[in-house]
C-alpha positions in Angstrom: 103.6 28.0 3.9 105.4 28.1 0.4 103.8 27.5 -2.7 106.2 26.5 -5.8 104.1 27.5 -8.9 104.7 27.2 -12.2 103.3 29.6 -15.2 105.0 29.4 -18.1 108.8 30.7 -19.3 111.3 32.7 -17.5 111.5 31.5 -13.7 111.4 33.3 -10.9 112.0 32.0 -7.8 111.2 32.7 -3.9 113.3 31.8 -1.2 113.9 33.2 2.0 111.7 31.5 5.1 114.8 30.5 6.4 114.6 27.4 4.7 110.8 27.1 5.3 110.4 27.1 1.5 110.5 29.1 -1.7 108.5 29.8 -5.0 109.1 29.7 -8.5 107.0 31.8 -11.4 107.1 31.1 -15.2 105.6 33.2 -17.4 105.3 32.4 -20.8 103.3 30.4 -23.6 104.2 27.0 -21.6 101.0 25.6 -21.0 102.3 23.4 -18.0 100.5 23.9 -14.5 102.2 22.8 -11.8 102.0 23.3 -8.0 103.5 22.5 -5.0 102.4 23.8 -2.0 104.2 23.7 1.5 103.0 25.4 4.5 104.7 27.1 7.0 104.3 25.6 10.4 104.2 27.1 14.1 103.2 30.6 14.8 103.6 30.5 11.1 100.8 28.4 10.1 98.4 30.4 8.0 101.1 31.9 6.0 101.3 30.8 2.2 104.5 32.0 0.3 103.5 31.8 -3.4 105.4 32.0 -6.7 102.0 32.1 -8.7 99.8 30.1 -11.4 97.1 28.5 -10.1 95.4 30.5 -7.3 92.4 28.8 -7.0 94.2 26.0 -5.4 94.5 28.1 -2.4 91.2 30.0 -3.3 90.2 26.0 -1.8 92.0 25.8 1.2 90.5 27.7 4.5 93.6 27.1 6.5 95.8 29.6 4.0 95.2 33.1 6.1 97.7 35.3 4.1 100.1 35.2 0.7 103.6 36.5 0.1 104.8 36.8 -3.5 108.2 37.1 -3.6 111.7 36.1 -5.9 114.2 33.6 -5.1 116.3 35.2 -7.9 118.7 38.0 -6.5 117.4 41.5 -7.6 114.8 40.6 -9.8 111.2 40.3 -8.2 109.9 39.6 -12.2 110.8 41.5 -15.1 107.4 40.6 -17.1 107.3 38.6 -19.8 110.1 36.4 -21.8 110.6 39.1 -24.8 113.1 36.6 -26.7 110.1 34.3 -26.6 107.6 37.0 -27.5 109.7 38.4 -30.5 109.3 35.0 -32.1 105.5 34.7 -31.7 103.4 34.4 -34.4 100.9 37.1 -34.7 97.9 35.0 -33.8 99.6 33.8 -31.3 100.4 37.4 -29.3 96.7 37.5 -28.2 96.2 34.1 -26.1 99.6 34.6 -25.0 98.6 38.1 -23.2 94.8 37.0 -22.4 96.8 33.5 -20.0 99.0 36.5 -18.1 95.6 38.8 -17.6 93.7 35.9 -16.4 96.3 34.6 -14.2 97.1 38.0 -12.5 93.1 38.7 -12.2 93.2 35.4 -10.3 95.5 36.6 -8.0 93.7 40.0 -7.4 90.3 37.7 -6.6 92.2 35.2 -4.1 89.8 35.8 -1.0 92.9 36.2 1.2 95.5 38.9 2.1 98.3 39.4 -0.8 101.5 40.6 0.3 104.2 41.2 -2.8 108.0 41.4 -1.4 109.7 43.8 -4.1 113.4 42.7 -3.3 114.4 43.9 -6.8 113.3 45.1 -10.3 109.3 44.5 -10.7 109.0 45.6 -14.5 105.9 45.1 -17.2 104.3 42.2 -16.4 105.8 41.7 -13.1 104.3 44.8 -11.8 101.6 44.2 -12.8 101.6 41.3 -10.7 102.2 43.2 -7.8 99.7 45.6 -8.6 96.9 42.7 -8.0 98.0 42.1 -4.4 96.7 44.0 -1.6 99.5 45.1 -0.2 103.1 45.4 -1.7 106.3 46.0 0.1 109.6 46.9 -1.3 113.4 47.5 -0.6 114.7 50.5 -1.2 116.6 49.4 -4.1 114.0 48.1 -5.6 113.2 49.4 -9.1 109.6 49.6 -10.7 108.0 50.6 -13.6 105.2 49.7 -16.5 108.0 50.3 -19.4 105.9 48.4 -22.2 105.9 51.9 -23.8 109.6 51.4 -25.0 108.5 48.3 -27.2 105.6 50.2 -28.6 102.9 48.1 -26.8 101.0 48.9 -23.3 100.3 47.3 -20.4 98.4 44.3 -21.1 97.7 42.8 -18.0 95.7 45.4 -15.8 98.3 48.0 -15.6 96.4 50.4 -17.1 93.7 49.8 -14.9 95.0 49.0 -11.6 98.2 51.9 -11.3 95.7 54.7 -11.3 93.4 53.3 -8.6 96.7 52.7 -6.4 98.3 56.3 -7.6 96.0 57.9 -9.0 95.4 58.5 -13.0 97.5 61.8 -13.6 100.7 60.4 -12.2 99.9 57.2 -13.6 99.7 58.3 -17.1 103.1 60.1 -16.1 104.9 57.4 -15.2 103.4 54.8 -18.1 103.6 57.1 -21.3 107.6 57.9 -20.2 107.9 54.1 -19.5 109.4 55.8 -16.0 111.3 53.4 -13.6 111.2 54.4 -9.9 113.4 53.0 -7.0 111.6 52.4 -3.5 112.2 55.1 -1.7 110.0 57.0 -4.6 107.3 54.1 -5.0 106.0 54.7 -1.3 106.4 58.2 -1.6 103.8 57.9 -4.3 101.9 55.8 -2.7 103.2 52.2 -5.1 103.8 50.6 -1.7 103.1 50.7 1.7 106.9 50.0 2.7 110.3 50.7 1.6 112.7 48.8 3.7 116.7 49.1 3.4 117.9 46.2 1.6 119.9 44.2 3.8 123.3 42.1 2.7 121.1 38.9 2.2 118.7 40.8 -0.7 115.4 40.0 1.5 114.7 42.7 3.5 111.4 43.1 1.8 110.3 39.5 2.5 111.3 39.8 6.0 109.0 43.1 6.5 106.2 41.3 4.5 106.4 37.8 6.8 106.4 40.3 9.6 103.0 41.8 8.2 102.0 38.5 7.5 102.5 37.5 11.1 100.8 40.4 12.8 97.2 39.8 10.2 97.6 35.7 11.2 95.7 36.1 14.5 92.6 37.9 13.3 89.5 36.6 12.3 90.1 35.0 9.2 86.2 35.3 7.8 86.1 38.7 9.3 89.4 39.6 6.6 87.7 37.5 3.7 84.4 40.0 3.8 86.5 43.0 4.4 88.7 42.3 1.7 85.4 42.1 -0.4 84.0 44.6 1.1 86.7 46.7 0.3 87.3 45.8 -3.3 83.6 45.7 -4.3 82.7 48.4 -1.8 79.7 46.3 -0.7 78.3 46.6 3.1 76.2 43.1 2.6 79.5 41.4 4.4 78.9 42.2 8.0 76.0 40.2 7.7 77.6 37.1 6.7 80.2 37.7 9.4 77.5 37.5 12.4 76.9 33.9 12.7 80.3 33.0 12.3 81.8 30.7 15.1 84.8 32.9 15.0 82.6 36.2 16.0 81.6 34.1 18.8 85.0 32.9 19.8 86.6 36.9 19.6 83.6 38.0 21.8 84.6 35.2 24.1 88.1 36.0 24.4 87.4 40.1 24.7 85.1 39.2 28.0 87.6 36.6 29.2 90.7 38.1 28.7 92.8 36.0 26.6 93.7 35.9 23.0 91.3 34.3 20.6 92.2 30.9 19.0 89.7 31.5 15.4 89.4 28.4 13.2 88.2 30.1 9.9 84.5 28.9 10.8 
């Protein structure tokens, strides 16, 4: 599945699926929302490929069973927000402009679903920040990263603050946001930034290709079972097993265990 989303100013696209789709971010003061959605089909099907604006679209639809967040635009994953467009704000206008990128990004982080961002290239400000609201993020090795509000005398705005030290924890954190560091991705998984740090290859998507691979392999689980362990996870709340029990899916994975064959779960 690819979803082609649109936030606001400078777009950033997603490609890749081997023509199976692509995304586009904006992220500005626009106040446009469009969507488009397209879902991958085959052993595929499940999969949603997102450029990001409107989550709660998918939040509605039970056949999504993982995201990817990726770039159509060579070496850039999303460098934050449009500074040209920024520097010309008004002053009242700085505030609603930052409170539309927190509340989008929050959205992301609540999407009930597995988040996948594919770092193929530079994820800086804002668009780390995006990344840092997905479950899982994945990068090439080339890949550079880094909350560098600090050079233009502001901070974080968009849950940086907040969500780098519960992925890195808070000492190298503040390191790495009061020296407005950058870090490749070779040094972002050593830290603990990403899971995987991939070779880029000579197309620019070897992180999309590992994160459709991950994608692929969380597909076939149970798909309520993920939902309350995501939640149980981010909420760190045990009262999700006992909404998993009388699921149809439990039944069906029991089933298949006893008979021998892989389960076929239907997200009910």
């Amino acid at each position: 599945t690819t979803v082609y989303v649109r936030t606001g100013a400078e777009s950033v696209l997603c490609p890749r699926l081997n023509g199976h789709g692509a995304v586009t971010r904006y992220y500005s003061s626009d106040s446009k929302d469009d969507l488009h959605v397209r879902y991958l089909d085959g052993e595929d099907s499940g999969i949603v490929v997102v450029g990001i604006n409107r989550p709660k679209d998918i939040k509605k639809n039970k056949k999504v069973r993982s995201v990817i967040l990726c770039s159509l635009v060579p070496g850039i994953f999303c460098a934050g927000a449009d500074l040209k467009e920024r520097a010309k704000m008004h002053q009242s206008e700085v505030g609603p402009f930052v409170s539309k990128a927190r509340a989008l990004i929050t959205e992301l982080g609540n999407l009930p679903v597995p988040t996948i961002a594919a770092i193929d290239g530079a994820a800086l400000g804002g668009g780390l920040e995006m990344a840092l609201a997905c479950d899982i993020r994945i990068s090439s090795n080339t890949a550079k990263m880094g909350l560098v509000e600090t050079k233009l005398a502001i901070i974080p705005g968009a849950g940086g603050t907040q969500r780098l030290p519960r992925v890195i924890g808070v000492s190298l954190a503040k390191e790495l946001i009061f020296a407005a560091r950058v870090v490749d991705g070779t040094q972002a998984q050593q830290m603990g930034l990403v899971s995987h740090s991939v070779e880029q290859n000579n197309s620019g998507d070897a992180a999309y290709l590992r994160a459709l691979e991950l994608a692929r392999e969380i597909n076939p689980q149970g798909p309520i079972a993920i939902r309350m362990a995501k939640l149980a996870i981010n909420q760190g709340i045990e009262a999700c097993y006992s909404q998993v029990i009388p699921t149809k899916d439990r039944l069906e994975g029991l089933s298949a265990f006893k008979e021998k064959r892989q389960p076929q779960y239907k997200g009910e």
